[in-house]
TIRO-2110 file (N, C-alpha, C; in Angstrom, 1 decimal):
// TIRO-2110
23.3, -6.6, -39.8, N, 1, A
23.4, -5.6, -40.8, CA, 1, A
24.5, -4.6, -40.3, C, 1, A
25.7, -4.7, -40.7, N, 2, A
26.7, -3.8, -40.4, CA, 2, A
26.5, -2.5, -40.9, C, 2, A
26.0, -1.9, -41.7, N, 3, A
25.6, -0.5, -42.2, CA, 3, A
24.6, 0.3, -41.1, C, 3, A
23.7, 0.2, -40.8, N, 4, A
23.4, 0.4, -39.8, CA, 4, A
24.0, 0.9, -38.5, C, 4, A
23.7, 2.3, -38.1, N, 5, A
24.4, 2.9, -37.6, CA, 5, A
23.5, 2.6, -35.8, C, 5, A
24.7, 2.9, -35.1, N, 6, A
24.0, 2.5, -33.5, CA, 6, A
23.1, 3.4, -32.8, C, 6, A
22.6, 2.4, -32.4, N, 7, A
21.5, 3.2, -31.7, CA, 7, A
21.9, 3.7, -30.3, C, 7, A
21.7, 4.8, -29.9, N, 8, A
22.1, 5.7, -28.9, CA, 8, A
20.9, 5.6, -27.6, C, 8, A
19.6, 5.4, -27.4, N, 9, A
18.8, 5.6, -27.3, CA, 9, A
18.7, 3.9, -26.5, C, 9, A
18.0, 3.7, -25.2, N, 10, A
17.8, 2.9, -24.6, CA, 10, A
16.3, 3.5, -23.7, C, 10, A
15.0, 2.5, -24.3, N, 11, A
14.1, 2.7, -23.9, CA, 11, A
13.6, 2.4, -22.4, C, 11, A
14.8, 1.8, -22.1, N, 12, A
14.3, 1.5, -20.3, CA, 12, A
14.8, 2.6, -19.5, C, 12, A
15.8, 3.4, -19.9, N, 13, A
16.5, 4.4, -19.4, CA, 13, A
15.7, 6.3, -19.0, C, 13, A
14.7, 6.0, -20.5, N, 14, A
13.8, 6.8, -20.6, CA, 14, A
14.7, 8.1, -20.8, C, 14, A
14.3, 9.3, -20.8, N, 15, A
14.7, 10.9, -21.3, CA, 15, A
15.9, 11.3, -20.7, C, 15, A
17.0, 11.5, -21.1, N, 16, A
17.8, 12.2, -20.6, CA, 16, A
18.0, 13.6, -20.7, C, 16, A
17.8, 13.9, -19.7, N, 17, A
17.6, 15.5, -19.8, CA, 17, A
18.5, 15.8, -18.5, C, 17, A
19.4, 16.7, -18.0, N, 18, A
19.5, 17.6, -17.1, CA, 18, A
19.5, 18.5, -16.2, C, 18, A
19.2, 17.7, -15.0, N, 19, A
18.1, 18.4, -13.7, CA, 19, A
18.3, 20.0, -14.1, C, 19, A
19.2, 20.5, -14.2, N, 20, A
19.3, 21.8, -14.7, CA, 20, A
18.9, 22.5, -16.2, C, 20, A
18.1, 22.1, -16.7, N, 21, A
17.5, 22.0, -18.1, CA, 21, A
16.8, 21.8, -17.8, C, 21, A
16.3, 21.0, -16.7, N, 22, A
14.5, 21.0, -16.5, CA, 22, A
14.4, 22.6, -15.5, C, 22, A
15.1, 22.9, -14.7, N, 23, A
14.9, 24.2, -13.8, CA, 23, A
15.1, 25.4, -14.3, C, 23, A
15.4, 25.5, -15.7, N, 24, A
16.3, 26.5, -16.5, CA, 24, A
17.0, 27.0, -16.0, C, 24, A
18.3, 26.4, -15.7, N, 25, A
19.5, 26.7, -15.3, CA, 25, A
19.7, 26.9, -13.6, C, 25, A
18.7, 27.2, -13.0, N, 26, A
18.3, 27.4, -11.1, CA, 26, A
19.3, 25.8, -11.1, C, 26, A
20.1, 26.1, -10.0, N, 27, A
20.1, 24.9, -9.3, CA, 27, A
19.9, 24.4, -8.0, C, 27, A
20.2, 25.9, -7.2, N, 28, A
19.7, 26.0, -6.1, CA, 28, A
18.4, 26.6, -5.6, C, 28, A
17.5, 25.7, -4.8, N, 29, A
16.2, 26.3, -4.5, CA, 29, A
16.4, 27.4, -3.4, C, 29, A
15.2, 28.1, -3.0, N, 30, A
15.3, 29.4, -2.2, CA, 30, A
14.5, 28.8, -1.1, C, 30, A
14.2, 27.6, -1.0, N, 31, A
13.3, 27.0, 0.4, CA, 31, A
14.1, 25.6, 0.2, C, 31, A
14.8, 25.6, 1.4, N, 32, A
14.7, 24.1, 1.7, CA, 32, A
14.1, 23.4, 2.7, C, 32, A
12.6, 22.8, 1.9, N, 33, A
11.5, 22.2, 2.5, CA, 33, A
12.0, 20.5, 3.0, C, 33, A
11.7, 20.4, 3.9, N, 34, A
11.5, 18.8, 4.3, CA, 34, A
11.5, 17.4, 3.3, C, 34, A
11.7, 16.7, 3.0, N, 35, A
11.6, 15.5, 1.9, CA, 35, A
10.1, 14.8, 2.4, C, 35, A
9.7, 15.1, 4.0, N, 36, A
8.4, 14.3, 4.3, CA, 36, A
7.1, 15.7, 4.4, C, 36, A
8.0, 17.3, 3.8, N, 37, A
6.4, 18.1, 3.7, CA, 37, A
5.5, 18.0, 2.8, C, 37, A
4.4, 18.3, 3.2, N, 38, A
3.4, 18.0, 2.2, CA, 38, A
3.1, 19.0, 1.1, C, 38, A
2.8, 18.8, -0.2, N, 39, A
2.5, 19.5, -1.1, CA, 39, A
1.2, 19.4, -1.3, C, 39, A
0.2, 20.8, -1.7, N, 40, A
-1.1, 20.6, -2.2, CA, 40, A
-0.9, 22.0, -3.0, C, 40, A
-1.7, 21.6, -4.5, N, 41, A
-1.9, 22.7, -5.5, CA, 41, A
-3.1, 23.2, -4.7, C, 41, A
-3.5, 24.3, -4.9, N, 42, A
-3.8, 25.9, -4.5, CA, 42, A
-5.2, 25.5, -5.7, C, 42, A
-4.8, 25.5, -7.0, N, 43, A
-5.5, 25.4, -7.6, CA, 43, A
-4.8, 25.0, -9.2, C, 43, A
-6.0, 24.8, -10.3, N, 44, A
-5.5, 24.0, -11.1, CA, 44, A
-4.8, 24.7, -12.0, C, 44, A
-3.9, 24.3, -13.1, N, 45, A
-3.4, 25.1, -13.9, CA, 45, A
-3.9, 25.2, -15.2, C, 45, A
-4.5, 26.3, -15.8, N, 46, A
-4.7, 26.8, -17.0, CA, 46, A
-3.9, 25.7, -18.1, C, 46, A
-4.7, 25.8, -18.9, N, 47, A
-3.4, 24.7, -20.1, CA, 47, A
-2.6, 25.6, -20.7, C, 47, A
-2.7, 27.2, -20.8, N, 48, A
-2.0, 28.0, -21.5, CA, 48, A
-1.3, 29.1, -20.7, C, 48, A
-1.3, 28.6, -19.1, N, 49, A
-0.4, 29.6, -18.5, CA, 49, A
1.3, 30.0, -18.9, C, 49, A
1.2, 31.0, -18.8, N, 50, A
2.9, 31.5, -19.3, CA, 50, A
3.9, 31.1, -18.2, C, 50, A
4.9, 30.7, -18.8, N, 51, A
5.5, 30.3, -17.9, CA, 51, A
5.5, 29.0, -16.8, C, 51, A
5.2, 27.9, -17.6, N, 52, A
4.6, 26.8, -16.7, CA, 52, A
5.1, 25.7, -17.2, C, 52, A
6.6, 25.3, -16.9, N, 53, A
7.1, 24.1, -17.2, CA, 53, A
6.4, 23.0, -17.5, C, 53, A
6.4, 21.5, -18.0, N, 54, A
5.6, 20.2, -18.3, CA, 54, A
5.9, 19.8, -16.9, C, 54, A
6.9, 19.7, -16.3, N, 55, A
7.5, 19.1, -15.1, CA, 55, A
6.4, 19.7, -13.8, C, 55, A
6.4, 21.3, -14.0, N, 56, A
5.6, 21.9, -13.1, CA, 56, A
4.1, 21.7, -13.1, C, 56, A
3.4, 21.7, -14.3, N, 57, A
2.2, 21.3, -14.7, CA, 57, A
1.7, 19.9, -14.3, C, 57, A
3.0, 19.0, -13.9, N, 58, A
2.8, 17.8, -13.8, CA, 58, A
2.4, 17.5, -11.8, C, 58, A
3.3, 18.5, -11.1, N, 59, A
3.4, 18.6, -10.0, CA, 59, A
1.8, 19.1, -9.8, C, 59, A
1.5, 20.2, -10.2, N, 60, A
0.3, 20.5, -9.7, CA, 60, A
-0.9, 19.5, -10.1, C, 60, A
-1.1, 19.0, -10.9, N, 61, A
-2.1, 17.6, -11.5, CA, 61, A
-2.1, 16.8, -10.1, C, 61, A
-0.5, 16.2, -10.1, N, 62, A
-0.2, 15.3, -9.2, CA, 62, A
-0.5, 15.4, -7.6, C, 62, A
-0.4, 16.8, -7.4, N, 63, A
-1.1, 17.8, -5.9, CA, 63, A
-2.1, 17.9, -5.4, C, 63, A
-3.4, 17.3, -6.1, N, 64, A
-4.7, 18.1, -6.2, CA, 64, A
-4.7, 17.3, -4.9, C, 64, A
-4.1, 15.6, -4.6, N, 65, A
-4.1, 15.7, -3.2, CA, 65, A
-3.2, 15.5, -2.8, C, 65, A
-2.7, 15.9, -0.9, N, 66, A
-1.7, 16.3, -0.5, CA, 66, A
-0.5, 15.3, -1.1, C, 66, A
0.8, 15.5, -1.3, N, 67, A
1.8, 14.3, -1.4, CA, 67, A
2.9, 15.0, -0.7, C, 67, A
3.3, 14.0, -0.3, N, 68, A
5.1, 14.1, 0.5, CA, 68, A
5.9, 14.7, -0.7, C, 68, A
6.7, 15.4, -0.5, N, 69, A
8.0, 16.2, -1.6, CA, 69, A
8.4, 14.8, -2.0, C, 69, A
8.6, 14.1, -1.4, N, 70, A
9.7, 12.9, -1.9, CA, 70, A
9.2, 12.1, -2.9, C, 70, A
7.4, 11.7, -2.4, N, 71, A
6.5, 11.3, -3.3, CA, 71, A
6.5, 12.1, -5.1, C, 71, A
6.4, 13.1, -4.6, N, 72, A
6.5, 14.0, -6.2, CA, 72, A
7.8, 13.8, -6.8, C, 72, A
8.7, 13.6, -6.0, N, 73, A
10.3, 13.7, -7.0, CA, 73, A
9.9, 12.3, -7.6, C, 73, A
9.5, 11.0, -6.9, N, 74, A
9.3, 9.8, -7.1, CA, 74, A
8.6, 9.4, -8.6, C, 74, A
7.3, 10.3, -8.2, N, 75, A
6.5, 10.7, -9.7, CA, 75, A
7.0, 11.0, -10.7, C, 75, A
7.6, 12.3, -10.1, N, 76, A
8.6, 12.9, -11.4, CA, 76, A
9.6, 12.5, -12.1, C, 76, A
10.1, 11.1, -11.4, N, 77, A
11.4, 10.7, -11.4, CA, 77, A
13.1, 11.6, -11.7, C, 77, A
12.7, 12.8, -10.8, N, 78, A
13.9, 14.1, -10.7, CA, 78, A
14.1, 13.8, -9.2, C, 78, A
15.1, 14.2, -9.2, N, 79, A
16.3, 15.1, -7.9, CA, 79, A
15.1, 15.4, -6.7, C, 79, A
15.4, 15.1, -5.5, N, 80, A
14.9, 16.1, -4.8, CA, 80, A
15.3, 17.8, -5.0, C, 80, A
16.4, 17.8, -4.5, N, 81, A
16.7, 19.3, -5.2, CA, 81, A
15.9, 19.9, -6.2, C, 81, A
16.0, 19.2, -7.7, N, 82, A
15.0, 19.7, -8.9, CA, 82, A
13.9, 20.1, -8.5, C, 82, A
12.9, 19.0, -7.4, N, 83, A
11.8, 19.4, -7.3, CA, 83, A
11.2, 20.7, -6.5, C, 83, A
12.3, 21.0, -5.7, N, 84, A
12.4, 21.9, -4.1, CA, 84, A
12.5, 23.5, -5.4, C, 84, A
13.3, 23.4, -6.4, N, 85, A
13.6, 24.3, -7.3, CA, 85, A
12.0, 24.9, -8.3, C, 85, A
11.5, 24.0, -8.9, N, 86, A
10.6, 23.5, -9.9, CA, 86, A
9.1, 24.4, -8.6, C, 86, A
9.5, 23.6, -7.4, N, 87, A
8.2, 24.1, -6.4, CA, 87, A
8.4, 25.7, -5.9, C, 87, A
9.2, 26.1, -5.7, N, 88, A
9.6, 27.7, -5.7, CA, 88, A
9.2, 28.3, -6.9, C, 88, A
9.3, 27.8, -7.8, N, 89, A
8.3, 28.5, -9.1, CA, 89, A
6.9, 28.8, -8.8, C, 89, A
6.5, 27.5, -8.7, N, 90, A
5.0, 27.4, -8.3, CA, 90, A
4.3, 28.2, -7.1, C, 90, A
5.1, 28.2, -6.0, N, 91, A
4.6, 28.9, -5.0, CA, 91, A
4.6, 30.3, -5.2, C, 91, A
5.9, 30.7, -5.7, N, 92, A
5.9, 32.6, -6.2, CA, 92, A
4.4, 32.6, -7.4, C, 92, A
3.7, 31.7, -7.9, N, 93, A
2.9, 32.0, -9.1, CA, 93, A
1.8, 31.6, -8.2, C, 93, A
1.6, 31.2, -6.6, N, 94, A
0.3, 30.9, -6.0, CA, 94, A
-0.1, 29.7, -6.6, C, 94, A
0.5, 28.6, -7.1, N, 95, A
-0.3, 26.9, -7.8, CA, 95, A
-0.4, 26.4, -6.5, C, 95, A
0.8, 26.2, -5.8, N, 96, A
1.1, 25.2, -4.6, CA, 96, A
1.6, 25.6, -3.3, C, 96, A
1.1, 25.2, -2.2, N, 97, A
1.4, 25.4, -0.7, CA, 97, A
2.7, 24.5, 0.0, C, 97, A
3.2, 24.6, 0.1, N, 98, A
4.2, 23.4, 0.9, CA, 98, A
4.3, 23.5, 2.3, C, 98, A
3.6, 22.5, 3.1, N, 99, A
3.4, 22.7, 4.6, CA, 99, A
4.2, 21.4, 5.1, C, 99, A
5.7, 22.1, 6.4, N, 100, A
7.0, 21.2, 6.7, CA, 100, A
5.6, 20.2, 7.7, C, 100, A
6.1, 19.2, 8.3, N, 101, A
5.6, 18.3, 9.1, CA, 101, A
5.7, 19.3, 10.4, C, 101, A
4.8, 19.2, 11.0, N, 102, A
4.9, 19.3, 12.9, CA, 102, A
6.0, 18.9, 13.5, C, 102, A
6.3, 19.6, 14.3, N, 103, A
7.2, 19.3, 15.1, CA, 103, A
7.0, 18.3, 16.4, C, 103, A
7.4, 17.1, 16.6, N, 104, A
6.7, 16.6, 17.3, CA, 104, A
7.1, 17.1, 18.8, C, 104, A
5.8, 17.0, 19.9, N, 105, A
5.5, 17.3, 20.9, CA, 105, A
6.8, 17.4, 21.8, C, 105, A
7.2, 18.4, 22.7, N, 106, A
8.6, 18.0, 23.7, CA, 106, A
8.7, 17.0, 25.1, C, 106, A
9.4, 16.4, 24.9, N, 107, A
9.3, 15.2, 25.9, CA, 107, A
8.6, 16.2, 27.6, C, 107, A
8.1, 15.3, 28.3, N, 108, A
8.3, 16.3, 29.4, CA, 108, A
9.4, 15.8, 30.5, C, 108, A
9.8, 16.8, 31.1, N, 109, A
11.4, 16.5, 32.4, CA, 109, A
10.9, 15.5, 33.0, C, 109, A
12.3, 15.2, 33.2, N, 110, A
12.5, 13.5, 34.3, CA, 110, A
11.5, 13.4, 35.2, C, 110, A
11.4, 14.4, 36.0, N, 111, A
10.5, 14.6, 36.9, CA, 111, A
9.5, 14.1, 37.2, C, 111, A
8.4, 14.4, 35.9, N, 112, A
7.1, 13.5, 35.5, CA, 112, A
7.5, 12.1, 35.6, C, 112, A
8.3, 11.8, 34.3, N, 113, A
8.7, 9.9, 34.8, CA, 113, A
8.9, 9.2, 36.0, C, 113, A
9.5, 10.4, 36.9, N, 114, A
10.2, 10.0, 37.9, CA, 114, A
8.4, 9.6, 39.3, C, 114, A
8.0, 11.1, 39.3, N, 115, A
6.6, 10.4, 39.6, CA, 115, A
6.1, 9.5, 39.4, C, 115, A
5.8, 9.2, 38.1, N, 116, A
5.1, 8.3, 37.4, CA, 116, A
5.4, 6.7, 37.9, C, 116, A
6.6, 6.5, 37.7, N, 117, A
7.3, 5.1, 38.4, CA, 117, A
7.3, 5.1, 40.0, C, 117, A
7.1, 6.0, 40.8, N, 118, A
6.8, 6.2, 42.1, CA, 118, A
5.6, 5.4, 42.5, C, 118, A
5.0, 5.9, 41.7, N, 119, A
3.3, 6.0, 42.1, CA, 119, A
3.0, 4.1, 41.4, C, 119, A
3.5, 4.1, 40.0, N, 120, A
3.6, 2.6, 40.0, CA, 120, A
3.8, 1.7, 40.9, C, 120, A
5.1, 1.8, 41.6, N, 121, A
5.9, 1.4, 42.6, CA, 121, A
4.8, 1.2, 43.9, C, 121, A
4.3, 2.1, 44.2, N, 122, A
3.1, 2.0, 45.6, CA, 122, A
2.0, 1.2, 45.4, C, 122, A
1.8, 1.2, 44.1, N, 123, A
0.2, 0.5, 44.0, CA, 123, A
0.5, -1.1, 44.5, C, 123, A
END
């Protein structure tokens, strides 16, 4: 049917929207959290809180147990950035906590090893 005008819209592609249209215009977050910290909502969100994006509402749902940042962008299917943005909302409103990973433990000096293979060595 040549009259028929083209379809613009490709349903595997899903919503095109604008990481920056989803953040209202923020593009830079004010925490740059880890991709492996963990996220947990605080508590749930009112269905009529002011000020409370679909994207944000979605994060806190998705929170109630802990997830990796990266996990949520995954969910979200946004930006890491978007979400590091989108989560500074949330934490200034008390929804969500973001806690970086531990740092892991510091090696100890050669020293130790050096004993350690000594004392191997004699037995």
């Amino acid at each position: 049917m040549p009259d028929e005008e083209p379809v613009w819209l490709d349903d595997e592609a899903g919503p095109v929207v604008r990481p920056y249209a989803v953040t209202g215009g923020r593009a830079k977050p004010a925490n740059s959290f880890n991709v492996v910290a963990l996220v947990l909502s605080t508590r749930s969100a009112p269905p009529s809180e002011v000020g409370i994006a679909p994207e944000q509402a979605r994060i806190i749902h998705l929170c109630q147990r802990p997830l990796a940042l990266a996990e949520v962008a995954a969910h979200l299917s946004l930006p890491l950035g978007t979400v590091r943005v989108l989560l500074d909302g949330l934490i200034a409103q008390g929804f969500v906590q973001v806690n970086d990973p531990r740092q892991a433990a510091t090696l100890p000096d050669d020293s130790v090893f050096e004993a350690l293979i000594n004392g191997l060595r004699q037995l």
